[in-house]
C-alpha positions as CSV (number, residue, x, y, z in Angstrom):
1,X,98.1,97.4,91.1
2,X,100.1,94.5,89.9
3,X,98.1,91.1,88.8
4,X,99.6,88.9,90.7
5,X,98.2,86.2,93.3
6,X,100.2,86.1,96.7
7,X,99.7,83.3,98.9
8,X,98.9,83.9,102.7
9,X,101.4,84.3,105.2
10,X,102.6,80.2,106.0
11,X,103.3,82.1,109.9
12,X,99.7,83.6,110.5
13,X,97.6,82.7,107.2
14,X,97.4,86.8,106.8
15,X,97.3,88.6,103.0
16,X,100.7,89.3,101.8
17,X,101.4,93.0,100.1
18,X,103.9,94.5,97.8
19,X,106.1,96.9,98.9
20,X,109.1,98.9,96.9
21,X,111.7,101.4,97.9
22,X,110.8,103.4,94.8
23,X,111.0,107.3,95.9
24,X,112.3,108.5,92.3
25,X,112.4,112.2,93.7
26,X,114.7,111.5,97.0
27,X,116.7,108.8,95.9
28,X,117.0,109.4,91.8
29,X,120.2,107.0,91.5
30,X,118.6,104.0,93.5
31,X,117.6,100.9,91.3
32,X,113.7,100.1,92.4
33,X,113.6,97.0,94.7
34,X,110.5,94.9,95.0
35,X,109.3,93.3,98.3
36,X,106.6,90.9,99.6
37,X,105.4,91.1,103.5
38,X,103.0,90.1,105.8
39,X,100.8,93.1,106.7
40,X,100.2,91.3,109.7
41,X,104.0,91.2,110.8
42,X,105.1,93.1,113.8
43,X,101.6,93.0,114.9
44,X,99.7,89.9,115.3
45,X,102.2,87.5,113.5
46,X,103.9,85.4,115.4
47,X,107.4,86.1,113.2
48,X,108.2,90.2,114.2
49,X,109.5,90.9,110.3
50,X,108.5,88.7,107.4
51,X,109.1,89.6,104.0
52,X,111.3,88.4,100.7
53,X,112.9,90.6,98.9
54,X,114.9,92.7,97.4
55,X,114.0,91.8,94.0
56,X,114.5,93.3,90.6
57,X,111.2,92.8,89.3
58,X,107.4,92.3,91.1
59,X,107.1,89.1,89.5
60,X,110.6,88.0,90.5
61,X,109.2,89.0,94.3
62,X,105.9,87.3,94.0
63,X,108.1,84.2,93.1
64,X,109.7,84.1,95.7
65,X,107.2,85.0,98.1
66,X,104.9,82.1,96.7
67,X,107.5,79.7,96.2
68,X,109.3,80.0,100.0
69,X,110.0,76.7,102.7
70,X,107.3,75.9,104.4
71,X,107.9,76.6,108.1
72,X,108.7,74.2,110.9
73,X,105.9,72.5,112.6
């Protein structure tokens, strides 16, 4: 969808996604926001909810996502 390279998860090394609250026909007044998660959060990730975000832009998201702290040891 968007060309973009995510880096894994720095929790459980699994793929990031995007994600976007972007439901034009529900919500028509509602700026798009732009996230990045784990798809393995809430499942076998060791942190329950992991994402950046909101964001403005995809790119502005994938940023973020690929420029985060490193976790603790």
């Amino acid at each position: 969808m968007k060309a973009a390279h995510l880096l894994p998860c720095p929790f459980c090394g699994g793929p990031a996604a995007e994600d976007n609250n972007l439901y034009p026909l529900a919500f028509p007044k509602v700026p798009t926001e732009y996230f990045i998660v784990c798809t393995n959060a809430g499942r076998t990730c060791p942190a329950a909810i992991l994402f950046v975000g909101p964001c403005a832009t995809f790119a502005e998201a994938a940023h973020r996502w690929n420029t985060r702290a490193k976790p603790p040891p």
